[in-house]
Backbone as CSV, one residue per row, in Angstrom:
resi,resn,N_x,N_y,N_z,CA_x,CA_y,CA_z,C_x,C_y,C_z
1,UNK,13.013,11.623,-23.570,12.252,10.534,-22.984,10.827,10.631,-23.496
2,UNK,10.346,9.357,-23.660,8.880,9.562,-24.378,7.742,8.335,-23.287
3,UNK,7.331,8.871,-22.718,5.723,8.016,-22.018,5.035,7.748,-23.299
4,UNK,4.275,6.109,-23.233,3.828,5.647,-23.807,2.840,4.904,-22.896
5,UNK,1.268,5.267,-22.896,0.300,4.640,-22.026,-0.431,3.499,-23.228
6,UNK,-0.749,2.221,-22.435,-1.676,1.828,-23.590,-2.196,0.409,-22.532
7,UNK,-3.103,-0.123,-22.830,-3.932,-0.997,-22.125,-3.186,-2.210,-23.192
8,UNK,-3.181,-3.567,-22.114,-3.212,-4.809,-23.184,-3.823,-5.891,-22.328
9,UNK,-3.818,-6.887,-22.620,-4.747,-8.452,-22.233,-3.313,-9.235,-22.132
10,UNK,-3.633,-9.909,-20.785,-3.003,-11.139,-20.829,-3.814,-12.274,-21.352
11,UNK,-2.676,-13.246,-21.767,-3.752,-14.318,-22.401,-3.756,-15.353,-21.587
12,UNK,-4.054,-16.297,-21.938,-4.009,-17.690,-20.275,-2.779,-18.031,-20.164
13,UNK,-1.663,-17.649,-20.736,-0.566,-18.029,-20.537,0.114,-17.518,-19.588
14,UNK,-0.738,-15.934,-19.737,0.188,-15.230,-17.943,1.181,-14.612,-19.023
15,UNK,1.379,-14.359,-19.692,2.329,-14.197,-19.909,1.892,-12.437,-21.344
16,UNK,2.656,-11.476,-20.389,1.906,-9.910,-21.510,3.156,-9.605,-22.727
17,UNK,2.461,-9.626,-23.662,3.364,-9.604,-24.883,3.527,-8.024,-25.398
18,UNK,4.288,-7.283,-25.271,4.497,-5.745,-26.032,5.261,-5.904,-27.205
19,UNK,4.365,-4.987,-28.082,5.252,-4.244,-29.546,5.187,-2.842,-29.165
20,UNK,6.160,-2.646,-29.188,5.781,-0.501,-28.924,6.944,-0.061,-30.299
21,UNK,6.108,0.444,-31.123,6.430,1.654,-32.064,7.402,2.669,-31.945
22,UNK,8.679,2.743,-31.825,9.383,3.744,-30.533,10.474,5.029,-32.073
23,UNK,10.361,4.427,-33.311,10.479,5.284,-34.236,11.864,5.674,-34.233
24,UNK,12.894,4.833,-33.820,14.547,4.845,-33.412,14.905,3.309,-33.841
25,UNK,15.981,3.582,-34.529,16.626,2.414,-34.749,17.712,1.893,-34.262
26,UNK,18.465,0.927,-33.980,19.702,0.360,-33.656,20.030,1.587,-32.700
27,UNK,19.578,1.549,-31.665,19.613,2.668,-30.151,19.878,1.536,-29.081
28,UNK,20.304,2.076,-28.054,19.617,0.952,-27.130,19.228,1.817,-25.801
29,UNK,17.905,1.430,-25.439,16.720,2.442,-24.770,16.288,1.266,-23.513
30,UNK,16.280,2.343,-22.558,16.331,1.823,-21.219,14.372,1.902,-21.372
31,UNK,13.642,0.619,-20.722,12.457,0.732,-20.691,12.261,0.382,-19.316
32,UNK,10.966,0.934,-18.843,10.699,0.873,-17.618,9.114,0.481,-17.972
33,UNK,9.053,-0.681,-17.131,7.424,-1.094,-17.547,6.241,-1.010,-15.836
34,UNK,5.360,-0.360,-15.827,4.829,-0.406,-14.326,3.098,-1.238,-14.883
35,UNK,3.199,-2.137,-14.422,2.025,-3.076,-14.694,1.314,-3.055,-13.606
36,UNK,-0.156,-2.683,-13.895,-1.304,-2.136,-12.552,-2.702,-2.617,-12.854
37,UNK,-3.525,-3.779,-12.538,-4.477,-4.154,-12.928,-5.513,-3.385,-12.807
38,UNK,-5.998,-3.280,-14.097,-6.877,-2.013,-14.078,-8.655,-2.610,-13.495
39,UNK,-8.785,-3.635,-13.349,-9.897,-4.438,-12.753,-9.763,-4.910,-11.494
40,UNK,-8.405,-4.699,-10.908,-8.380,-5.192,-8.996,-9.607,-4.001,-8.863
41,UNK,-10.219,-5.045,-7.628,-11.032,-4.802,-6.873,-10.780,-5.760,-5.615
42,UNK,-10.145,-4.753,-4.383,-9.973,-5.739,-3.318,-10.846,-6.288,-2.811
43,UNK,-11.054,-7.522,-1.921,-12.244,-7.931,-1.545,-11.996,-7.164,0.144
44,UNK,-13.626,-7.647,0.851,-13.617,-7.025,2.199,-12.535,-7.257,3.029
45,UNK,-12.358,-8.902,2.852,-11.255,-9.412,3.874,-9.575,-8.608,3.591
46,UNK,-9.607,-8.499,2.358,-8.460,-7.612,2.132,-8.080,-6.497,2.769
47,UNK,-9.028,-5.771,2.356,-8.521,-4.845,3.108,-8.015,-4.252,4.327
48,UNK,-7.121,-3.391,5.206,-6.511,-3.033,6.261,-7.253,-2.694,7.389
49,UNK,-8.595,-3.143,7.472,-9.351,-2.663,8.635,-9.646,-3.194,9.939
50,UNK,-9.852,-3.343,10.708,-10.414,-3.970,11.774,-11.533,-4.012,11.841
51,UNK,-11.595,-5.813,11.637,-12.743,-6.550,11.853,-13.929,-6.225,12.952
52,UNK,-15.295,-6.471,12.189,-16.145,-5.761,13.303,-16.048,-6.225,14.901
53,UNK,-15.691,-7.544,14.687,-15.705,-8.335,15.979,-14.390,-8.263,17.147
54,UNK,-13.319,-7.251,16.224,-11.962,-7.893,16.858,-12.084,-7.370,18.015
55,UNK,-12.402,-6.165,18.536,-12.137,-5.544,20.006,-13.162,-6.274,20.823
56,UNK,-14.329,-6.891,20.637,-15.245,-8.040,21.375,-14.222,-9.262,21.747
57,UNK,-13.497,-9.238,20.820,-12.561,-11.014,21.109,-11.510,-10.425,21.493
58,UNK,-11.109,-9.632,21.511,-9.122,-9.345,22.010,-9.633,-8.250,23.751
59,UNK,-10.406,-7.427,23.958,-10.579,-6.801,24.874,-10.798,-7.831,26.388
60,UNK,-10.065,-7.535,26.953,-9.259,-8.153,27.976,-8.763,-9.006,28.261
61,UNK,-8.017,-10.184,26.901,-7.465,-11.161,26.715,-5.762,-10.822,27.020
62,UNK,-5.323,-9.904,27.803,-4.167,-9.916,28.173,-3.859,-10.854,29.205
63,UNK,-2.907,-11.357,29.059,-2.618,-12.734,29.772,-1.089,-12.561,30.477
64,UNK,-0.403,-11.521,30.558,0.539,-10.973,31.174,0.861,-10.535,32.632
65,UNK,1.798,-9.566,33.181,1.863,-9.376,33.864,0.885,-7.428,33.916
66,UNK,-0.033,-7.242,35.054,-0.290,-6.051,35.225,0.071,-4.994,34.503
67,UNK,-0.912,-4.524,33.507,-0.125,-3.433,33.115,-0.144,-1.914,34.184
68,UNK,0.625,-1.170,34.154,0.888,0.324,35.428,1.024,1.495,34.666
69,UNK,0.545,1.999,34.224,0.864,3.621,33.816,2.083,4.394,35.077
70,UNK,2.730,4.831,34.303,4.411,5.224,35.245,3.839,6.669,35.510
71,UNK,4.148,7.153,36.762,3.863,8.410,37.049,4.184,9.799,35.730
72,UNK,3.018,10.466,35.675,3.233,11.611,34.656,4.847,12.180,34.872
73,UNK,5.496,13.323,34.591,6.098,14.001,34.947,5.856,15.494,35.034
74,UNK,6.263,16.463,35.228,5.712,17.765,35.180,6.046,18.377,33.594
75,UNK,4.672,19.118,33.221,4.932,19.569,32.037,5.441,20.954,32.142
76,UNK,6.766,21.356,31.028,7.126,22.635,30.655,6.090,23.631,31.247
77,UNK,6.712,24.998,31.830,6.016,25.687,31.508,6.249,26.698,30.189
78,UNK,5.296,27.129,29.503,5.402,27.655,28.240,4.876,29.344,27.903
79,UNK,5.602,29.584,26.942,4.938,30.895,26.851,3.420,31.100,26.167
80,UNK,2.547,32.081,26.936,1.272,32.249,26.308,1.516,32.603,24.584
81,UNK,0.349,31.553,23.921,0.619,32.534,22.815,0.002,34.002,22.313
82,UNK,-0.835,33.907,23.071,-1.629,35.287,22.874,-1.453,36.444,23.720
């Protein structure tokens, strides 16, 4: 098996054109291509975070029935570890 890294340009067509050099003839070779834009840059909204504002707008907008915390139960007793 041979890795082959190399940068290329799409053109406005969208559409990425490869020649790879692979030095074997009349073979037939399983290719695996992983395409990763090397210029993403997510924007703010992208990303997975919570918004500065969200717990100001969602904090006590429950509109349900009561929520109840159910009685604890008793915890194990355990051996010291020390």
């Amino acid at each position: 098996m041979q890795s082959i890294k190399l940068n290329s340009h799409v053109g406005s067509d969208g559409i990425l054109h490869l020649d790879l050099p692979v030095n074997v003839k009349n073979v037939e070779l399983e290719v695996v291509v992983t395409v990763e834009n090397v210029n993403y840059n997510p924007k703010k909204s992208e990303k997975l975070d919570w918004s500065p504002e969200f717990f100001a707008k969602t904090a006590g907008a429950w509109q349900g029935n009561t929520l109840e915390r159910e009685a604890q139960e008793e915890y194990d007793n355990r051996e010291e570890l020390f």
